[in-house]
Structure formats: C-alpha cells, structure tokens
C-alpha positions in Angstrom: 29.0 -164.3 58.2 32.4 -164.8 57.9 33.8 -162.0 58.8 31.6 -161.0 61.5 30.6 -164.5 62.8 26.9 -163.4 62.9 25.5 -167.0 62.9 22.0 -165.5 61.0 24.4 -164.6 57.9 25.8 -168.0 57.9 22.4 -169.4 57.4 21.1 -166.4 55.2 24.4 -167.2 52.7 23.3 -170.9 52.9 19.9 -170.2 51.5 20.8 -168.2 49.3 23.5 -170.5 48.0 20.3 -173.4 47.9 17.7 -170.9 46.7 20.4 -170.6 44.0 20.6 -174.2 42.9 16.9 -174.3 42.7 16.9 -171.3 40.8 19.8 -172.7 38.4 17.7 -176.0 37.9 15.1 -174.0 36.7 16.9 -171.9 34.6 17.9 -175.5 32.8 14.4 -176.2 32.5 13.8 -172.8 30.7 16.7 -173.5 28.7 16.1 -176.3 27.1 12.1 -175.4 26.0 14.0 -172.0 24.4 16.3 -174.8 23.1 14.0 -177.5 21.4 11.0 -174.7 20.5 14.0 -172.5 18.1 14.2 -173.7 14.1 16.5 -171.4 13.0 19.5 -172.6 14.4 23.4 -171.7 12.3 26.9 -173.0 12.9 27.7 -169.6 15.3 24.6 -170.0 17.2 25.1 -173.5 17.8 28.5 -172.7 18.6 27.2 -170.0 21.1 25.1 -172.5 22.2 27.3 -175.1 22.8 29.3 -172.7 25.1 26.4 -171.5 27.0 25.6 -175.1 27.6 28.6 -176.4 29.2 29.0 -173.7 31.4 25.1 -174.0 32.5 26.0 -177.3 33.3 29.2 -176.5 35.0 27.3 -174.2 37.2 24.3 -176.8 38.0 26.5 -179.2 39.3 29.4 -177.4 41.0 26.2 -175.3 42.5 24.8 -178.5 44.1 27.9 -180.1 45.1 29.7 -177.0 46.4 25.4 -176.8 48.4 25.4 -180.4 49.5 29.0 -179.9 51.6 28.3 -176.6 52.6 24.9 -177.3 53.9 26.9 -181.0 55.4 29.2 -179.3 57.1 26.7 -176.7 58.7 24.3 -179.6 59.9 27.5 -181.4 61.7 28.7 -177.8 63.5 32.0 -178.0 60.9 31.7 -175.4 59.5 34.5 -173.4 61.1 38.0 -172.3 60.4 39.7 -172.7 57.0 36.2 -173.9 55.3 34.7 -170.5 55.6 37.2 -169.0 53.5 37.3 -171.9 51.2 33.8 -171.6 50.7 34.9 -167.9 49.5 36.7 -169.5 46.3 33.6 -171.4 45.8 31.2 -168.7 46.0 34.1 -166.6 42.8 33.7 -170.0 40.7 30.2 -170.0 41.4 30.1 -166.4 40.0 32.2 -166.8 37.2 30.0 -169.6 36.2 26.9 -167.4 36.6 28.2 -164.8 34.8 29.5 -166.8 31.6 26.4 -168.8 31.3 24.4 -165.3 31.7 26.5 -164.0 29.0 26.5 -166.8 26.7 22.5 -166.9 27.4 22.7 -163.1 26.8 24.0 -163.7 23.3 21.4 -166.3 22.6 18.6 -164.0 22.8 19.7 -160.7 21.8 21.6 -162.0 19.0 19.8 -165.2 17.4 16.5 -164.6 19.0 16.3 -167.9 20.9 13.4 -168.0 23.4 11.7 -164.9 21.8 9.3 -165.0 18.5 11.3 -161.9 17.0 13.1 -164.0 14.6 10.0 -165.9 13.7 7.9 -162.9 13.0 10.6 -161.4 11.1 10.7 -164.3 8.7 7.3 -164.8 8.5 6.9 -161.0 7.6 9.8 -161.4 5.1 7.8 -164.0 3.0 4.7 -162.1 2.7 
C-alpha cells in the first residue's frame, strides 16, 4: 500500500494490523489459563515465563496503540506522507515483539510443558 498507493492494501494492512490485536488479546487469554492450570513451575521456567510475559504485554499494548492511530489517522484522510513509512518502523517493533513472545511461548511448551498434559502424565506415570 505504500509503495504502490493501492488504496485496498492500505485498508487490507489495517485489518490485518486490528485482526492482529484481537488475535494478540486472545492469545493473553490463552496464556494465562496455560499459566494458572500448570503446577510444576521452577526458578528457569518462571524466569522464561517472566520474559515471555513482558514481551506479551509489550506487544498487546504497543499493538493497540500503534492500531488506534493508525486506524485515527486513516478515518481523518492523514494518513499520508511521512506516516506511511513510520508506520513501517511500527510494523518491525511489532514483529520483533511477535517473534520474542512466540519464542519465549515456544520455550514454555516444548521445554516445561506448560499448556500441555505431557509433564503431568509423565509424573503421574513416574509414581506408579
């Protein structure tokens, strides 16, 4: 949209960029019933945790501010000019964000088993 001032990829970018917040809200919402249904919990997957969490967070809100002005200046026809590109830098923090929580989230499961029962029939087989 950008690039080729196609005013349908302008609005297809802002719907994805709002079908993304909705989607990252959601994610939270998954999140924290992994979060409170997991027992075993030790000092590096708390740590891991803790990491995952801010940058969950990080991404919710930046998400819905860096939404709310883009889909602001769209409504008011300002959306023009410098603001494009800036929106560019957004849309890298935006992935960066995406990609550590992923990767933090990533660790969670494979590693602890958080969100899964593998850890929990793994134990329980142990005691038998």
């Amino acid at each position: 949209g950008i690039m080729f001032k196609k005013d349908s990829i302008n609005k297809c970018a802002l719907l994805l960029l709002c079908l993304g917040v909705v989607a990252a809200f959601l994610a939270v919402l998954s999140g924290n019933g992994a979060f409170s249904s997991f027992q075993f919990w030790t000092s590096e997957s708390t740590a891991v945790l803790n990491e995952h969490q801010k940058y969950a967070t990080f991404l919710l809100w930046t998400s819905l501010i860096i939404c709310a002005i883009r889909l602001f200046l769209t409504l008011k026809k300002k959306f023009i000019g410098y603001k494009k590109f800036l929106f560019i830098i957004f849309s890298i923090i935006i992935l960066f964000l995406v990609y550590e929580t992923g990767a933090h989230g990533g660790k969670l499961v494979a590693k602890f088993g958080v969100g899964t029962d593998t850890i929990f029939d793994k134990r329980i087989n142990n005691e038998k």
